[in-house]
N, C-alpha and C positions, 0 to 999 in steps of 0.2 A: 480263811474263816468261812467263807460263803459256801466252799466246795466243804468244807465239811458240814455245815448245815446240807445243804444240798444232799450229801450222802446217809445222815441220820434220815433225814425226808423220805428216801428211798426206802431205806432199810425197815423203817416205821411201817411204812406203805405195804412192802411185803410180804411184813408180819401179819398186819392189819386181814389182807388179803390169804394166807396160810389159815390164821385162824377160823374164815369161812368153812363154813362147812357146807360141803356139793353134795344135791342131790339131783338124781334123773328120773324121768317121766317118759313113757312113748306114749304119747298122748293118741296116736293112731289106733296104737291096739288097743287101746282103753274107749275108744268111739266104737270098735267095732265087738266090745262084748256087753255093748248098751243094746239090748233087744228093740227100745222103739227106735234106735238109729237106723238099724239093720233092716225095719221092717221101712221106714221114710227112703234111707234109701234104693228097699227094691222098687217101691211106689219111681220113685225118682228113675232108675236102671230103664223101668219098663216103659216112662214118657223116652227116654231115650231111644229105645226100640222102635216106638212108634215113627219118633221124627226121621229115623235114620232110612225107615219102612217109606216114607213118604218124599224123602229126598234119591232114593232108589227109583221110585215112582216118577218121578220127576224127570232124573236122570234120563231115564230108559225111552220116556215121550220123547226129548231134546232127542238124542238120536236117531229115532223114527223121521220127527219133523226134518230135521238137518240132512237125513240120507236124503228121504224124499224131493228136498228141496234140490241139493247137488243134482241130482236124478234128473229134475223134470224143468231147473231153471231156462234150457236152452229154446224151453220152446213157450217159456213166459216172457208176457210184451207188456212196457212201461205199468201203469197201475197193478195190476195183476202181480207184476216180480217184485214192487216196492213192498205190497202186500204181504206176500210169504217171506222174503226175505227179515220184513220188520219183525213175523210173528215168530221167525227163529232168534233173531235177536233178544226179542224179550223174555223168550222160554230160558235164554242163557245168565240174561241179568237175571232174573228168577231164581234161579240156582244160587248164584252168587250171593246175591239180597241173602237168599236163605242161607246159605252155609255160614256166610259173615253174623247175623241175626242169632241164630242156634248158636254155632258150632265156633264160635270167635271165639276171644280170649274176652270179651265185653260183651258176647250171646248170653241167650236165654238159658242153656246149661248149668254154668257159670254160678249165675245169678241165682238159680234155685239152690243148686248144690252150697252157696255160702250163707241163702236160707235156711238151708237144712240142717248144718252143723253148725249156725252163732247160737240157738240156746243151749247144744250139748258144750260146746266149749266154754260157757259161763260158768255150767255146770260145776265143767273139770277144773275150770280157772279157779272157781270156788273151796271144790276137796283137795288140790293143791296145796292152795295158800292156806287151809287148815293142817294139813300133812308135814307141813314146811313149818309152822306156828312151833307144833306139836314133837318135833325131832331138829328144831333149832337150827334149821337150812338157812343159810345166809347168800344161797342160789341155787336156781333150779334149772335144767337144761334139759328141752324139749327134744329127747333123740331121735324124733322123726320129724323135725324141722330143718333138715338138711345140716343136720352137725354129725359131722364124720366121729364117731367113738370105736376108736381103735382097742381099747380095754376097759372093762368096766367090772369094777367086782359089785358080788349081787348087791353086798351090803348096802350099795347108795345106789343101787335104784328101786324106788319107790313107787312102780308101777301098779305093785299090787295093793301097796297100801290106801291107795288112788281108788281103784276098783272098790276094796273093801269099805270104804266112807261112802264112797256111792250106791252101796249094797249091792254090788254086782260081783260075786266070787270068781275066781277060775276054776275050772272045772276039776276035778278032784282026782280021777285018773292021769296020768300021764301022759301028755300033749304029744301027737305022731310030729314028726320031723315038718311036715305041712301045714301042722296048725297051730306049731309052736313059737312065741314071739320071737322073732327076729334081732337077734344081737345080745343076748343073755344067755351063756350056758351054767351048768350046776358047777362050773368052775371059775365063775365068775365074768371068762371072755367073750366078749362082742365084737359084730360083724355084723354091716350093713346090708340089709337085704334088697337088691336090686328091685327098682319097680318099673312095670312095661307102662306104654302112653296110656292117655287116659281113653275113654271111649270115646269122647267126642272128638278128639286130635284124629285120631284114627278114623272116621267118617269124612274129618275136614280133610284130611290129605290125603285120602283115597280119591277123594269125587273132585278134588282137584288137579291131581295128577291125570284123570280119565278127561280132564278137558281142555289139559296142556297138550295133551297127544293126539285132538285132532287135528 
């Protein structure tokens, strides 16, 4: 008796869940055809710039100081070599300090960047759960939250519907292969679009790498 209760449960259950109806979002490309997102984050790209400009700067003195130092230790005596020596030390914690502070997974990048995108994602989270209201969605799945969608017909996904509640269209010609969103063809199939590091990974483990190898 139990094992058949136990199986109605099941079978209920995956009715339950069948009757859902799935829709998807890439909530990505819906950030980046919001015009004051794009324009925050060049503001944002270009503090990047600067810091990466400044830790280059940095970089480049530590070497100067550090060759010098190897150069001319043999002919420094007690105070004098604790001197140079300490002030190559702390040109190096410097670096470090900064790269960790910036360029960290808890730096100041980080931190702005999830500045930048919490009021657009209330936004979305907003035109969403009207979208979802509105075409009776019983879940929604974020295809650029790292969920693998191996086929997607266009029917359920509601990217654009997304956009259009936001009052942001897609552009009315036909998207080149390069600006086209990633994982939706006119046939319905999808395929994840490979993304390179981000800009600050690529700073941090460049200018880390450059100070393993001396």
């Amino acid at each position: 008796m139990k094992k058949i209760a136990l199986i109605v449960t099941i079978l209920f259950t995956a009715t339950q869940l069948s009757a859902q109806k799935i829709g998807v979002v890439d909530t990505n490309y819906v950030l980046s055809k919001l015009p004051q997102y794009k324009e925050a984050e060049a503001r944002l790209n270009t503090q990047v710039s600067q810091w990466q400009s400044d830790l280059q700067r940095l970089q480049a003195e530590y070497e100067r100081k550090r060759e010098a130092f190897e150069n001319e230790k043999v002919l420094l005596l007690g105070d004098q070599l604790k001197l140079r020596e300490k002030e190559v030390t702390d040109m190096e914690a410097n670096i470090r300090n900064t790269i960790g502070g910036r360029f960290g997974t808890n730096g100041e990048i980080n931190q702005l960047r999830s500045n930048l995108t919490k009021p657009y994602q209330d936004q979305i989270w907003n035109a969403i759960k009207t979208v979802s209201t509105k075409n009776n969605l019983g879940i929604v799945l974020d295809k650029s939250n790292n969920i693998s969608v191996i086929f997607l017909d266009k029917k359920y996904d509601y990217t654009e519907a997304v956009l259009n509640l936001l009052g942001k269209t897609l552009p009315k010609v036909e998207e080149t292969e390069n600006n086209a969103r990633p994982g939706v063809n006119s046939r319905g199939s999808s395929s994840d679009a490979k993304k390179g590091g981000s800009l600050q990974r690529k700073a941090k483990s460049a200018t880390v790498t450059q100070m393993k190898a001396e």
